[in-house]
Each structure stands twice: as C-alpha cells, then as structure tokens.
DOKENU-205235 format. One line per 3 residues: number of its first residue (from 1); their letters; for each residue x, y, z of N, C-alpha, C. Coordinates in Angstrom, 1 decimal, padded with zeros to 4 digits. Atoms other than C-alpha are relative to their C-alpha. Example, Ala and Ser with C-alpha at 12.3 -4.5 7.8 and 13.67 -1.06 7.14 Angstrom:
residues 2
1> as> 000.9 -001.2 000.0 012.3 -004.5 007.8 000.9 001.2 000.0 | -000.9 -001.1 000.0 013.7 -001.1 007.1 -000.8 001.1 000.8
This chain:
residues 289
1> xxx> -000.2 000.4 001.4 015.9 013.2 028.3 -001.1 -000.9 -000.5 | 001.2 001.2 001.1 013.0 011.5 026.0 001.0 -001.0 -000.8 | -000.6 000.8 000.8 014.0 008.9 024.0 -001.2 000.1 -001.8
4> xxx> 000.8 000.4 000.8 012.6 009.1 020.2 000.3 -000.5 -000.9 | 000.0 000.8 001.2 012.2 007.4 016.7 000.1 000.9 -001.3 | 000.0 -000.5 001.0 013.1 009.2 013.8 000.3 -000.6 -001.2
7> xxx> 000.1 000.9 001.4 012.3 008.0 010.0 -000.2 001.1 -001.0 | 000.8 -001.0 001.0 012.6 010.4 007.3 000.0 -000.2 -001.5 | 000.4 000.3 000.6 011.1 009.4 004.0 000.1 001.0 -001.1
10> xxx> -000.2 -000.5 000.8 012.4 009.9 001.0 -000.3 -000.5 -001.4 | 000.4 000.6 001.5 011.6 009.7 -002.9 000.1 001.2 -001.1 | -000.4 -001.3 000.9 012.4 011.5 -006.2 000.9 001.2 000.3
13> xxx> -000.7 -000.9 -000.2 015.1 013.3 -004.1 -000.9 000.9 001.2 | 000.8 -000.6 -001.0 012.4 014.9 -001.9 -000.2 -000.8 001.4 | 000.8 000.6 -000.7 011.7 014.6 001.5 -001.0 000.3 001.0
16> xxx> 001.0 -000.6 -000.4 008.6 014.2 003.5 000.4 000.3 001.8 | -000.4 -000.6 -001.3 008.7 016.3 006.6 -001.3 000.6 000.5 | 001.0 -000.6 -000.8 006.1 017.8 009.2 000.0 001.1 000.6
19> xxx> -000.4 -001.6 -001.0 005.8 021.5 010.3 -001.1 -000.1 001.3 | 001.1 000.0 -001.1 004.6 021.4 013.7 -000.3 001.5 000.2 | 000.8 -001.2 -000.3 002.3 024.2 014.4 -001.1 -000.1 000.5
22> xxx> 001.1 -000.4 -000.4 -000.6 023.0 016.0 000.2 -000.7 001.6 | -000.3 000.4 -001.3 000.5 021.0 019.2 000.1 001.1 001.0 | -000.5 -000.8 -000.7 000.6 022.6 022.1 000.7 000.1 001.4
25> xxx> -001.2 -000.2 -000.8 003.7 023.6 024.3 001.0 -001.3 -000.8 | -001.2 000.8 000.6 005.8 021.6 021.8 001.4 000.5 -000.2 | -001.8 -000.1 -000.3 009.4 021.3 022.2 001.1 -000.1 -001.8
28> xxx> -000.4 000.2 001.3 009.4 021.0 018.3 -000.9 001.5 -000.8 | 000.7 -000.8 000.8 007.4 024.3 017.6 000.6 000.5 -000.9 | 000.0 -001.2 001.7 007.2 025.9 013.7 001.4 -000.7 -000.3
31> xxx> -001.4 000.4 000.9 009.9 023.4 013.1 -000.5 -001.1 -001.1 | 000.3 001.2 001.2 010.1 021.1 009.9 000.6 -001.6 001.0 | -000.4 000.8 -000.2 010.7 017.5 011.1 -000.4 -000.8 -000.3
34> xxx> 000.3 001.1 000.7 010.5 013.9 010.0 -000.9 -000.8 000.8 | 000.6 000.4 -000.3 008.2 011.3 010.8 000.7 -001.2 001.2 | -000.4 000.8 -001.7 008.5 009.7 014.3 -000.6 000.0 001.1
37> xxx> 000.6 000.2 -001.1 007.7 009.2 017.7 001.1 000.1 001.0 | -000.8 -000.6 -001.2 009.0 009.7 021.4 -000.2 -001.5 000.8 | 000.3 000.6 -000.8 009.7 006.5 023.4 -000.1 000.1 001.6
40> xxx> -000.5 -000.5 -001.4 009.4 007.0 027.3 001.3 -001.4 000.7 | -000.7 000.6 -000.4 012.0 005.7 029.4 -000.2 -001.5 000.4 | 000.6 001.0 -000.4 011.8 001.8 029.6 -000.9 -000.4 -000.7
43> xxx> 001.3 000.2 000.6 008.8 001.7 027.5 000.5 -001.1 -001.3 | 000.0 001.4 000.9 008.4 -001.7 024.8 -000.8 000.8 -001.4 | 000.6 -000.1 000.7 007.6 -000.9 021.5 -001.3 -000.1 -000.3
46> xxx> 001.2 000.5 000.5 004.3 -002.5 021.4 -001.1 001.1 001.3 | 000.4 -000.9 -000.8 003.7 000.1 024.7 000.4 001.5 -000.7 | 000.1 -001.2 000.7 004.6 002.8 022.8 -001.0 000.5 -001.1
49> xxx> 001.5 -000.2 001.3 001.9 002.2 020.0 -000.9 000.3 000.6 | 001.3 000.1 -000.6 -000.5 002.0 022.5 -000.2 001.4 000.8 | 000.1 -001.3 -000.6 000.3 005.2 024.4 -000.1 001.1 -001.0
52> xxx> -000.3 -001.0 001.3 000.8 007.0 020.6 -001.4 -000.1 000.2 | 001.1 -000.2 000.0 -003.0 006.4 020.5 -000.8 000.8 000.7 | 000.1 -000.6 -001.2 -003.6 007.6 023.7 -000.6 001.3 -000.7
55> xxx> -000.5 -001.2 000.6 -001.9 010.8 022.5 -000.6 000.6 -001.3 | 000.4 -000.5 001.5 -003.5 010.9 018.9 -001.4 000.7 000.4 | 001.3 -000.2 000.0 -006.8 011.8 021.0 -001.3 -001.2 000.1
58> xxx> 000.8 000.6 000.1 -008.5 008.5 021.2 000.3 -000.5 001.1 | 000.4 000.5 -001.4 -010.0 006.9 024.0 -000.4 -001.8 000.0 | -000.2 001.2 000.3 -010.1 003.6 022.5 -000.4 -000.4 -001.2
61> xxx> 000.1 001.0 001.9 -009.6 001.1 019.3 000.0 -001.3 000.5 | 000.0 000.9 -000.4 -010.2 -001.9 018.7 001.0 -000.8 -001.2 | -000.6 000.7 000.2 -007.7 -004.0 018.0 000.0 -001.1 -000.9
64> xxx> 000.4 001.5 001.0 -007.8 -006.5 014.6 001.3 000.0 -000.7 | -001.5 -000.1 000.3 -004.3 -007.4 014.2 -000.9 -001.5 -001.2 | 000.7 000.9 001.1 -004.2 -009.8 010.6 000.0 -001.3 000.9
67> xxx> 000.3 001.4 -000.8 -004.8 -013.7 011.8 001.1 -001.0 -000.3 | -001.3 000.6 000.0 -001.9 -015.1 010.3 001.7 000.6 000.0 | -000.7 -000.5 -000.1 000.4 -012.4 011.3 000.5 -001.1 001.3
70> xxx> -001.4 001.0 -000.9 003.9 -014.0 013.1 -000.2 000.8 001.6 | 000.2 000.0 -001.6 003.4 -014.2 017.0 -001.3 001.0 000.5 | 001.8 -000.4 -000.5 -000.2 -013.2 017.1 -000.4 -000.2 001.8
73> xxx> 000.0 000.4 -000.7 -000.1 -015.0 020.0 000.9 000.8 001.2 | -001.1 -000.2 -001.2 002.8 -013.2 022.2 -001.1 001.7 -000.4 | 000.4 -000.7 -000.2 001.2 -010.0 021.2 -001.1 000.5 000.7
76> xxx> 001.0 000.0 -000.7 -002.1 -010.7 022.9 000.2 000.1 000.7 | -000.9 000.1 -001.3 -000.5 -012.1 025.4 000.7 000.9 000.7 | -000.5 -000.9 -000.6 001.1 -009.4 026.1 -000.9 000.9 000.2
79> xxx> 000.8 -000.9 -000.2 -001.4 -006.9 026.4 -000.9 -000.8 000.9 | 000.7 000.3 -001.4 -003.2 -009.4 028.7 000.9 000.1 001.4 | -000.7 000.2 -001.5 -000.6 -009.3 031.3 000.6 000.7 000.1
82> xxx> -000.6 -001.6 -000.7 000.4 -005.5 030.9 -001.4 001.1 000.4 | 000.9 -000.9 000.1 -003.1 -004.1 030.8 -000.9 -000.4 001.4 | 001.6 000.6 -000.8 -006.3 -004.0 033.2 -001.0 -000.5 -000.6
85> xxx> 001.1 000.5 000.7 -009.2 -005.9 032.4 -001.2 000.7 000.7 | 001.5 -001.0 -000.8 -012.3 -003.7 032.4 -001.2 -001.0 -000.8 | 001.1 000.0 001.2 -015.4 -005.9 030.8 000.6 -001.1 -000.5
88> xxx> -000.3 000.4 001.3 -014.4 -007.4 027.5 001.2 000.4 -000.3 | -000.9 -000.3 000.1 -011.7 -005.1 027.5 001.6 000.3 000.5 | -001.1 -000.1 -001.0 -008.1 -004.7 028.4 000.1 001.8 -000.5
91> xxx> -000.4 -001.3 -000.7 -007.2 -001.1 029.9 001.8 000.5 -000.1 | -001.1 -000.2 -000.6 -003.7 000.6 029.4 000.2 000.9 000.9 | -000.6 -000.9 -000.8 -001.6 002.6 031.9 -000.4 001.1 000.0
94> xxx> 000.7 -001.3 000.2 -002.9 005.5 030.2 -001.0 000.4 -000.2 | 001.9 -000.1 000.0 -006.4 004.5 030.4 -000.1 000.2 -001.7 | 000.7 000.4 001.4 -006.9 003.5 026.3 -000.3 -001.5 000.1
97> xxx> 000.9 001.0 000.5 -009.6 001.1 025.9 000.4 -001.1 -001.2 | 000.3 001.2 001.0 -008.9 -002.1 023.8 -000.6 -001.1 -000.2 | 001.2 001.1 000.1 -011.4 -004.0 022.5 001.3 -001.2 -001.3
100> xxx> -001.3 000.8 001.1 -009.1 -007.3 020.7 -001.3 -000.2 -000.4 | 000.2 000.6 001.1 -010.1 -008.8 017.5 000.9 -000.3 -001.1 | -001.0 000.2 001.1 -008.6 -009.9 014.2 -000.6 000.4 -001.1
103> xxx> 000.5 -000.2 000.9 -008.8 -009.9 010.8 000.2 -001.2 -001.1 | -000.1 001.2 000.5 -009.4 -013.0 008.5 -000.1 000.1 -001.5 | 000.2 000.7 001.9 -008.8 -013.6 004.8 -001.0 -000.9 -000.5
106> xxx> 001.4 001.1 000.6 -011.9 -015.4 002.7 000.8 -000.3 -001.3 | -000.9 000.7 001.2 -010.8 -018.0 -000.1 -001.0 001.2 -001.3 | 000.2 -001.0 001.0 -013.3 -015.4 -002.1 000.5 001.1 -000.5
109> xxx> -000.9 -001.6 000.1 -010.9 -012.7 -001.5 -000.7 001.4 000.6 | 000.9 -001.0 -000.7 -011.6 -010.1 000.7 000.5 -000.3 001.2 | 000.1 000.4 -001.1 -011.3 -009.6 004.7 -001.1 000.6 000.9
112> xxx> 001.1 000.0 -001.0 -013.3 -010.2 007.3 000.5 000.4 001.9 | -000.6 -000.7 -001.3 -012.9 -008.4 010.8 -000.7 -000.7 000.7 | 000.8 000.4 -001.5 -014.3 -009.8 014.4 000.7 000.8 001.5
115> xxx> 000.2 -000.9 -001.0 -014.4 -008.2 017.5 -001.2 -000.8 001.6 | 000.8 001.2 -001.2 -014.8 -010.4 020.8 001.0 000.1 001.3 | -001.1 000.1 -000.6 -013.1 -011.3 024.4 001.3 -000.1 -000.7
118> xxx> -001.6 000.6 000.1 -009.2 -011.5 024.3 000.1 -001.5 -000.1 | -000.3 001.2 000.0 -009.5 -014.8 025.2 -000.8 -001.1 -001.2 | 000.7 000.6 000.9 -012.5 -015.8 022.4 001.4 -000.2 -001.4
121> xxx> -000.8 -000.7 001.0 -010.2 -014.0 019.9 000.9 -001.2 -000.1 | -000.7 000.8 000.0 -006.8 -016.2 020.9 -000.3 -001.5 000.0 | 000.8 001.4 000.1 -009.3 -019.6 020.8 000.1 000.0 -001.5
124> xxx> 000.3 000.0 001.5 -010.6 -018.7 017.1 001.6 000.1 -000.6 | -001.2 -000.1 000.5 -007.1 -017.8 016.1 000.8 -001.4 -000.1 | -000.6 001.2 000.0 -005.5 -021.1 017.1 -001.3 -000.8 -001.2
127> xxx> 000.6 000.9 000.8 -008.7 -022.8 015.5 000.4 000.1 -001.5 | 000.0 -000.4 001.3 -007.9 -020.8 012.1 001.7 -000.8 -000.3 | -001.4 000.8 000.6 -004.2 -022.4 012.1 000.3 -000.7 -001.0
130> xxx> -000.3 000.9 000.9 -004.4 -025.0 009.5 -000.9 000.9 -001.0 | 000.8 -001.0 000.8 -006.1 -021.8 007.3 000.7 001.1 -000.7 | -000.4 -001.6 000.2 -003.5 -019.3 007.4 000.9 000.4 -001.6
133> xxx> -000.5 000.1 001.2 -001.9 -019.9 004.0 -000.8 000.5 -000.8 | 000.6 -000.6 001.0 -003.5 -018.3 001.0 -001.0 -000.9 -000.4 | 001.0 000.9 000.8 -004.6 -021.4 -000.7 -000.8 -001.2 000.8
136> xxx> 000.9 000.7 -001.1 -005.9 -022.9 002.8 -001.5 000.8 000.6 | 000.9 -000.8 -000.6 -008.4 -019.7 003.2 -001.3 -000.7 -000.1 | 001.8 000.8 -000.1 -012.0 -020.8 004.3 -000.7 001.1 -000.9
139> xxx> 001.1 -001.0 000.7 -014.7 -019.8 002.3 -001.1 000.7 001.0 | 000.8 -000.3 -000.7 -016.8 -017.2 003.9 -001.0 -000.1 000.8 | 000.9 000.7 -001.1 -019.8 -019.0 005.1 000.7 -001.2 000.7
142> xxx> -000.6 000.4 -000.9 -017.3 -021.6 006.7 000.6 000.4 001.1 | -000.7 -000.9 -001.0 -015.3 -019.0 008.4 -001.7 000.5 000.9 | 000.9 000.0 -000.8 -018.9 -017.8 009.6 -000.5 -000.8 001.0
145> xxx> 000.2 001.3 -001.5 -019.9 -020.9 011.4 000.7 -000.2 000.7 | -000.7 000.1 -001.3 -017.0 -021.0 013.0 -000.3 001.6 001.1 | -000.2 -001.3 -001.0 -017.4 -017.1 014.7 -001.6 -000.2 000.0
148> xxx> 001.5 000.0 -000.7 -021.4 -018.1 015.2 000.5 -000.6 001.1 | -000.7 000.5 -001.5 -019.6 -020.2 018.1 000.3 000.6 000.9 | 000.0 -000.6 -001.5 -018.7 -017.5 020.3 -000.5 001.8 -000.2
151> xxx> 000.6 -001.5 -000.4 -019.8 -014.0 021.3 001.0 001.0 -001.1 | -000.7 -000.9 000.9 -018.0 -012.1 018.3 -000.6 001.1 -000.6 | 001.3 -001.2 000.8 -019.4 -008.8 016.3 000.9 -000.4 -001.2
154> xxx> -000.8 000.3 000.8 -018.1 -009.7 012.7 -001.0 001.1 -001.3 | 000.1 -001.3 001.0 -018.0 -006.8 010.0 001.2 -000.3 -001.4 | -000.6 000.2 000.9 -016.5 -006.6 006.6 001.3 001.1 -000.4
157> xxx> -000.7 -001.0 -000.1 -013.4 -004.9 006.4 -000.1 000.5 -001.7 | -000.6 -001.0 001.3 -012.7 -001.9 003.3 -001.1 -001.0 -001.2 | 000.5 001.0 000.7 -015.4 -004.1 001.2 -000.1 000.6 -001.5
160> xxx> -000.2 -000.9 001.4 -014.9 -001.9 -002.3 001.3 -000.3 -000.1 | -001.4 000.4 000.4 -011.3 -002.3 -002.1 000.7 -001.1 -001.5 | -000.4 000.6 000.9 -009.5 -003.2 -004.9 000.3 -001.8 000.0
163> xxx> -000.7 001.0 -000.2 -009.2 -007.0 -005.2 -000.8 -000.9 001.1 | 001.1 000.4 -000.5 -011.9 -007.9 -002.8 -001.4 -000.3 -000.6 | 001.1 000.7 000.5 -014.9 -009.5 -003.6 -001.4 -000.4 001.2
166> xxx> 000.9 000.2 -001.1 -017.0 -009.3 -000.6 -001.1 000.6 -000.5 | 001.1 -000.9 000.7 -020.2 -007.3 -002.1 -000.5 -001.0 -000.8 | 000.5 000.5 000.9 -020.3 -009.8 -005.0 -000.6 -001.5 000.9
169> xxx> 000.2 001.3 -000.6 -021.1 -012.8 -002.3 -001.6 000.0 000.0 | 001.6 000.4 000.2 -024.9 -014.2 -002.1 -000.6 000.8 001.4 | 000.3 -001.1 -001.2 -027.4 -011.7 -000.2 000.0 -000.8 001.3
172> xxx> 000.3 000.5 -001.2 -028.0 -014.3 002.4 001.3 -000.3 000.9 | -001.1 000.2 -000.8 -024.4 -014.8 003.6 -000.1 001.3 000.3 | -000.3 -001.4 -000.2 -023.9 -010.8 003.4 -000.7 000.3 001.2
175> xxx> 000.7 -000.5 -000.6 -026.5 -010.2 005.5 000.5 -001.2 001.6 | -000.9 000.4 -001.0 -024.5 -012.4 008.1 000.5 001.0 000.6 | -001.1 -001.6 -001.0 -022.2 -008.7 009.3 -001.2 000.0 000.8
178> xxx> 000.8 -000.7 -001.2 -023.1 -007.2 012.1 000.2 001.5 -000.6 | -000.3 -001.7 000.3 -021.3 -003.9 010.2 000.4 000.0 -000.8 | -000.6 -000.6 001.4 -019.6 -002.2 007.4 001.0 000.5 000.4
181> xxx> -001.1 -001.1 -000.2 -016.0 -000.7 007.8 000.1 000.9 -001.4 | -000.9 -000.8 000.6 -015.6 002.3 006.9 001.0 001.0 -000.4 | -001.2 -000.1 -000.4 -012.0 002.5 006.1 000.5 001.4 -000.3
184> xxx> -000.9 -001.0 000.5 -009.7 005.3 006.1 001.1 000.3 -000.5 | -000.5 -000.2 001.1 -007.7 004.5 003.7 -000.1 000.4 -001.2 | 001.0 000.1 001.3 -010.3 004.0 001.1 -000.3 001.3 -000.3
187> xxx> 000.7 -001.2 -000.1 -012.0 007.5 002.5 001.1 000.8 -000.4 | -000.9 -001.0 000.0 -008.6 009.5 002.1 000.6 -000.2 -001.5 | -000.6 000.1 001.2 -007.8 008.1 -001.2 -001.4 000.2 -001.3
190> xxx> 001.3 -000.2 000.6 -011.5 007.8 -003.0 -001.5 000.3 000.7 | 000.8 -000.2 -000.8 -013.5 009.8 -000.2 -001.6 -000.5 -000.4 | 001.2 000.1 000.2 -016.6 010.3 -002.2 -001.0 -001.3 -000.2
193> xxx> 000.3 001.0 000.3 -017.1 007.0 -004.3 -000.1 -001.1 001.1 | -000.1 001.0 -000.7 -015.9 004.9 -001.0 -001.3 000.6 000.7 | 001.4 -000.7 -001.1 -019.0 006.9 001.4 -000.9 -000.5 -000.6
196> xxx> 000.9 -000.3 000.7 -021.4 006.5 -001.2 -000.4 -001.8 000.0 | 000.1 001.0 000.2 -020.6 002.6 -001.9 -000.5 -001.1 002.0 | 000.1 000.7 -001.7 -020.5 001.5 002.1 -000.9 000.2 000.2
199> xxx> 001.3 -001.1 -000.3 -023.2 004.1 002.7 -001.3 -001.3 -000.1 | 001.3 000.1 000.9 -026.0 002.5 000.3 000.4 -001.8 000.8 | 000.0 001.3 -000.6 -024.4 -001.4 001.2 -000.5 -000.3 001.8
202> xxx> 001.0 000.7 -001.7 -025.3 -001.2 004.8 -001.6 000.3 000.2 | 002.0 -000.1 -000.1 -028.8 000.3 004.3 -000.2 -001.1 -000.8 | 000.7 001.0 001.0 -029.3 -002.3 001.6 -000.3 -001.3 001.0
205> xxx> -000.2 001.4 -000.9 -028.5 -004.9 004.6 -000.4 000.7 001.3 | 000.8 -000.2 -001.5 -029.5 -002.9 007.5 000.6 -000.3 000.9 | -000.8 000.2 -001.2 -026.6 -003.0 009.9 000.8 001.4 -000.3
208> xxx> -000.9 -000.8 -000.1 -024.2 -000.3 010.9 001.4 000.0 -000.9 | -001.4 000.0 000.5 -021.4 001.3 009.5 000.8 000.9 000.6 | -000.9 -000.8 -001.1 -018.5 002.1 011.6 001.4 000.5 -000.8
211> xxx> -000.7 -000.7 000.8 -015.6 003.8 010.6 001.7 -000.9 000.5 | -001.9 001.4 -000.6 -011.4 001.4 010.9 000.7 001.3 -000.9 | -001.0 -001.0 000.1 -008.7 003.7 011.0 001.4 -000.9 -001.5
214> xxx> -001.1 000.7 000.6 -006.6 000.8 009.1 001.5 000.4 000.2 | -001.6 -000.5 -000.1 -003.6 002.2 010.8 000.8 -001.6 000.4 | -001.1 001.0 -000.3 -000.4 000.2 010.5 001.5 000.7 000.2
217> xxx> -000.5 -001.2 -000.6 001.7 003.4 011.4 -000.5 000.6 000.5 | 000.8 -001.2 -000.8 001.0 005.3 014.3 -000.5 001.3 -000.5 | 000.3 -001.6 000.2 000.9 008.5 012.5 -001.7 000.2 -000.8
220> xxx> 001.2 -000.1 000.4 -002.3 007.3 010.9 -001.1 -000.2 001.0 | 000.7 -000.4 -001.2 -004.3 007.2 014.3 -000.8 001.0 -000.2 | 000.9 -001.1 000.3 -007.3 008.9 014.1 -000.1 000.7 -001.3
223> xxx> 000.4 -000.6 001.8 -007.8 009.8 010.2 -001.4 -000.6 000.1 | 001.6 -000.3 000.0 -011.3 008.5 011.0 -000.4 -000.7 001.4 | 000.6 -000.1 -001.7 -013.0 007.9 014.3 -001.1 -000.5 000.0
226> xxx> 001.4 -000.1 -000.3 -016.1 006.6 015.3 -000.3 000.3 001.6 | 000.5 -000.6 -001.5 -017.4 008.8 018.2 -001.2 -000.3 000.8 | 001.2 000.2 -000.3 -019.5 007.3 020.6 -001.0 000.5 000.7
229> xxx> 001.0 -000.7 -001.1 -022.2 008.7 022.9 000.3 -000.1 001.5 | 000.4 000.4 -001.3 -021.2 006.5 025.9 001.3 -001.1 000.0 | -000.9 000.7 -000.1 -018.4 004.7 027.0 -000.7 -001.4 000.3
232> xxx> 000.5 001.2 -000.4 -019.0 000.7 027.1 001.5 -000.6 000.0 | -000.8 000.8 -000.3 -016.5 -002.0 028.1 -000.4 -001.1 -000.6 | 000.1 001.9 000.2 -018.2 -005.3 026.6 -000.4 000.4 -001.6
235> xxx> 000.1 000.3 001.1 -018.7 -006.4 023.2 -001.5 000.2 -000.2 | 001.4 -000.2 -000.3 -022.4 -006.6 023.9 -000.5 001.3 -000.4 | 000.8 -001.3 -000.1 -023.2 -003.2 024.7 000.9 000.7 -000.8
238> xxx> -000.3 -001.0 001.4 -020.7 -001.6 021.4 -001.1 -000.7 -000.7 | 000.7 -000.1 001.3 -022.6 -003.6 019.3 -001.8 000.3 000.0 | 001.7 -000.7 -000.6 -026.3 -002.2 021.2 000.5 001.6 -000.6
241> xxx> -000.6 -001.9 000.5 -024.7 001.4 020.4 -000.1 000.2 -001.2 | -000.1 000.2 001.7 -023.8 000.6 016.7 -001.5 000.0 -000.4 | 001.2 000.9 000.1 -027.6 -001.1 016.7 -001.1 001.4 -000.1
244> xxx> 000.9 -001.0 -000.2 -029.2 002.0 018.0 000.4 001.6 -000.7 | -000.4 -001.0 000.7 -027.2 004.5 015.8 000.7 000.8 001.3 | -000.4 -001.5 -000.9 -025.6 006.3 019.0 001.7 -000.1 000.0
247> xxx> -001.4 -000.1 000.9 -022.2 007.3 017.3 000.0 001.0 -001.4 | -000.1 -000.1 001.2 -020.8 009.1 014.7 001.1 -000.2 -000.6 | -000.7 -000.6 000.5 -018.2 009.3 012.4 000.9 000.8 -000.7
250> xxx> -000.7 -001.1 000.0 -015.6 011.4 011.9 001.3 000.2 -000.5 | -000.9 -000.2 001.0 -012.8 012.2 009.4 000.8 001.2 000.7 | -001.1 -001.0 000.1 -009.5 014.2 010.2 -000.2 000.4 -001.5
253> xxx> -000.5 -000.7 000.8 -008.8 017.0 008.4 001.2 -000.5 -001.2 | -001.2 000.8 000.6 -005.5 015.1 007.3 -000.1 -001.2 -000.1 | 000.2 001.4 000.2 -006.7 011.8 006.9 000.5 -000.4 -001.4
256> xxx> -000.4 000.4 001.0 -005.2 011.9 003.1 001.9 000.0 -000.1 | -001.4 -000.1 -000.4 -002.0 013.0 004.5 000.8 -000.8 000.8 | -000.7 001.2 -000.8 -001.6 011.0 007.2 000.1 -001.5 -000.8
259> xxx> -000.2 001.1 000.4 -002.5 007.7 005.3 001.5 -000.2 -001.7 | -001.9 000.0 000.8 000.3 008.7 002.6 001.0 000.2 000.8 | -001.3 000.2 -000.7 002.5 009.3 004.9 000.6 -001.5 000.9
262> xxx> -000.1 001.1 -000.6 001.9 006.0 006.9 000.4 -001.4 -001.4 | -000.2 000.8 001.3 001.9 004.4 003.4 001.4 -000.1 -000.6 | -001.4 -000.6 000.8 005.4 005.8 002.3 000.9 -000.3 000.9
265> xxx> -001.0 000.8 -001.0 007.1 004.9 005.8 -000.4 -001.6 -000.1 | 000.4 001.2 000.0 005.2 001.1 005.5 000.9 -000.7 -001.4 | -000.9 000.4 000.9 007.2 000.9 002.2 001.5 000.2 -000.2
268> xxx> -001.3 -000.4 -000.8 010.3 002.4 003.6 000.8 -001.5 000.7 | -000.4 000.8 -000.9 010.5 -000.2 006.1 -000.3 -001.6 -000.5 | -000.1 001.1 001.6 009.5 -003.1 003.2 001.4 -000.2 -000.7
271> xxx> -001.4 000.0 001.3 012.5 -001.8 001.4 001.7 -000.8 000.6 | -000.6 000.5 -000.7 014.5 -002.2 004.3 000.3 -001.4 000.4 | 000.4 001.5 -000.4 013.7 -005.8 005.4 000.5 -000.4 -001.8
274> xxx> 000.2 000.6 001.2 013.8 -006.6 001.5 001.7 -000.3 -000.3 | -001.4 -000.5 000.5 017.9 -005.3 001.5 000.7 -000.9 000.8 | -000.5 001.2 -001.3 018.2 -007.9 004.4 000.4 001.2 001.4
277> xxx> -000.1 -000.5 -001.3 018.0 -004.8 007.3 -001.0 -000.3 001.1 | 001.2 000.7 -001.2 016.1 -005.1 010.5 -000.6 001.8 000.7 | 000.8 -001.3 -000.1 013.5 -002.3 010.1 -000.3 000.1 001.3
280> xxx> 000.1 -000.5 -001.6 012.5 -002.7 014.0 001.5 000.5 000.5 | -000.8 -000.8 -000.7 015.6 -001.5 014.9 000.2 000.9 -000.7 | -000.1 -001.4 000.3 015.1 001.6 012.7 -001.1 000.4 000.6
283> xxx> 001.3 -000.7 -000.9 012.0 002.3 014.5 000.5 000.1 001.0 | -000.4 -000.6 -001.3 013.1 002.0 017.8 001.9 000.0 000.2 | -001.8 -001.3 -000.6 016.9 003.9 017.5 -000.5 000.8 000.7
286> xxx> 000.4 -000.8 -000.8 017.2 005.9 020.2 000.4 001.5 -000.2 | -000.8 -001.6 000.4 018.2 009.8 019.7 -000.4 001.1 001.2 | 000.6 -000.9 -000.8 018.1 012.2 022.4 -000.5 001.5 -000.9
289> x> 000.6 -001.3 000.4 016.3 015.7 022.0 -000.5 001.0 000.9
C-alpha cells in the first residue's frame, strides 16, 4: 500500500487535473488525476520533498529557504542529522545533493540569495535575526559585508521581478554577485523579455547566470535546471564551474504549466490557513491507491 497526497484545485467551477501519459510503468496510466504526491511508508514530509526531487530527475538543488521563514532553524537541522555529509554538502537516502543556503530581503526591495556550508548558512541566519521584519531589512551593501565574512556565493534572485529594485542599485555594489538567477517563474511567465534582461545584466557585470527553479511546490521541480558538466560537492568548486561556463541551462517543456499549477495549489493552501484550516494536514492526508 503507498501512502499519497491528493489536492485538487479548483476555480471558475473548473478543475485542474493531470493526464498521465508519459511516466513509465505508472499505476495511474492515461488517467486524469489531481495534483499530489505519494508518501513512502514512515516517511516525514520534509523527506518527502526531498525524495520528490530525486524523482523529478534532479541530482541536486540548492537549497535557499526565505531567512525569516518560521523554524528555519529545525529545518536545517534536520537535514543535518538525516542526511550524509559529502563536502559542503548534505546527501539524502536517495543520493540528492544539497547544497544549503537562504534567501534574504534588501531594505531596497529585492532578494538576495547565498549559497555556503550548512553550518555558515545557520551562523548568518541567527546573525540576520534582529533584521527579519520588513522595516528592520539591511540595505544591500550592509547585508554584503556581512556574507564577505564567510565562504558564501551570493547571487541576485529573479532581479526584473516585479517590485524589486535590484538592477537600479549603484554599479559598484552590483558588481558584488557572484551570479544572476535565472528564475523559472519569471521564464514561464515572461520567457523572452526575462532571458533577454538577465542575459545582457550578467555580461554587463561579467558573472554567471544560473538558472532557480523557485519551486515552493514540488510539482514545480525542474521547470528549469542548470546542467552541469561534473559533479562537485563544495561551494568552491560550483562556483569554479559557474566561473568557467561548464553548465547549461535548461527549461522543461512545461515549465509554464507547472509554475501555474504550483501557483494555484500555493493559493489553495493560503486560502486554507486564511479560513483558520491547517493546510499541512491537507498535504499530508493519507489515501490508499
């Protein structure tokens, strides 16, 4: 017996549903079904996200949970004392690569991503504590001096995004990143204009531009990829790879589907919580199949 998650998303009377047809040896073939996942027996939500990745085809992400997200701390933590430590990296069960980092708010508006040890990561995070409020956000070159302090790669997340202001900052801070995200949100919603704006900003600055999945629903996993040449474990040698161009990027076919779909369950589960329900326990109901 599997144990799975079923969520099916509704609006204007319609709902969104999935024909599987391309998996193979599926126990759901050429059927319509809703959006969900399969927990294994025993398995922890926060182990099931991590094995969905697995499964989506990727061999590793890196990890930039927000910085003032609630128990930042237990979730690290947890992954340091369920995983292997390969490197820089923690290892799961199923052999996917996690590289930790976060993602930090600027009082300019905008976020900023880093990418460093587990244990750098949960240092900076406590240091950011008296920050995490809106109108406590550091200004960008503050928040930099603090992540010149330890071994971090620090990149600009979605930097066109609506409501961000990262681009309009002075060239000498900009030229601070080590990279450019480019998101696949942005790509699946305003493919061309977002390619074109990231594109031209990282040559202008002369650093890499890698590709962030921005998933906050599994089902958006892998809508874009950055494929590398060569497996590395340390923070070091991704950002030598990035440096030397050996990588590419790479867009799902469904990368506009998947991020509305992840978009429309993330609002689902908003609506929920908003009615006074407890959306983790609509995620993980159990249903046999």
């Amino acid at each position: 017996m599997k144990q799975t998650t079923l969520c099916y998303i509704e609006q204007d009377g319609c709902y969104l549903m999935l024909h599987r047809v391309k998996k193979k040896n599926d126990v759901n073939q050429d059927k319509w079904i809703g959006i969900g996942g399969h927990f294994e027996e025993g398995e922890s939500p926060e182990e099931c996200l991590l094995r969905e990745a697995k499964e989506a085809g990727l061999d590793a992400i890196c990890l930039t949970e927000h910085f003032n997200t609630l128990q930042f701390d237990e979730v690290y933590g947890y992954l340091m004392e369920k995983c292997k430590r390969e490197g820089d990296t923690l290892v799961t069960t199923e052999g996917l690569r996690v590289f930790t980092g976060m993602e930090t708010d600027i009082a300019e508006g905008g976020h900023v991503l880093c990418t460093g040890k587990p244990e750098e990561i949960l240092e900076l995070n406590h240091k950011l504590e008296p920050y995490k409020e809106k109108k406590y956000f550091l200004p960008f070159e503050k928040l930099m001096n603090l992540f010149s302090e330890y071994a971090v790669i620090v990149g600009a997340g979605h930097p066109y995004r609506e409501g961000g202001h990262i681009p309009e900052l002075p060239m000498e801070q900009l030229k601070r990143f080590h990279f450019l995200d480019l998101n696949g949100k942005d790509i699946a919603i305003k493919p061309k204009e977002t390619k074109e704006k990231v594109l031209a900003l990282g040559e202008c600055l002369g650093i890499p531009v890698v590709s962030g999945s921005d998933t906050h629903q599994a089902i958006q996993y892998g809508c874009v990829r950055t494929c590398m040449e060569r497996e590395v474990n340390t923070v070091k040698e991704l950002y030598q790879e990035l440096l030397f161009g050996k990588y590419q990027v790479c867009t799902s076919e469904y990368a506009a589907f998947q991020v509305k779909a992840a978009g429309l369950l993330k609002k689902a589960l908003k609506e929920i919580h908003a009615a006074g329900g407890d959306y983790v326990s609509v995620l993980v109901s159990q249903e046999s199949v």
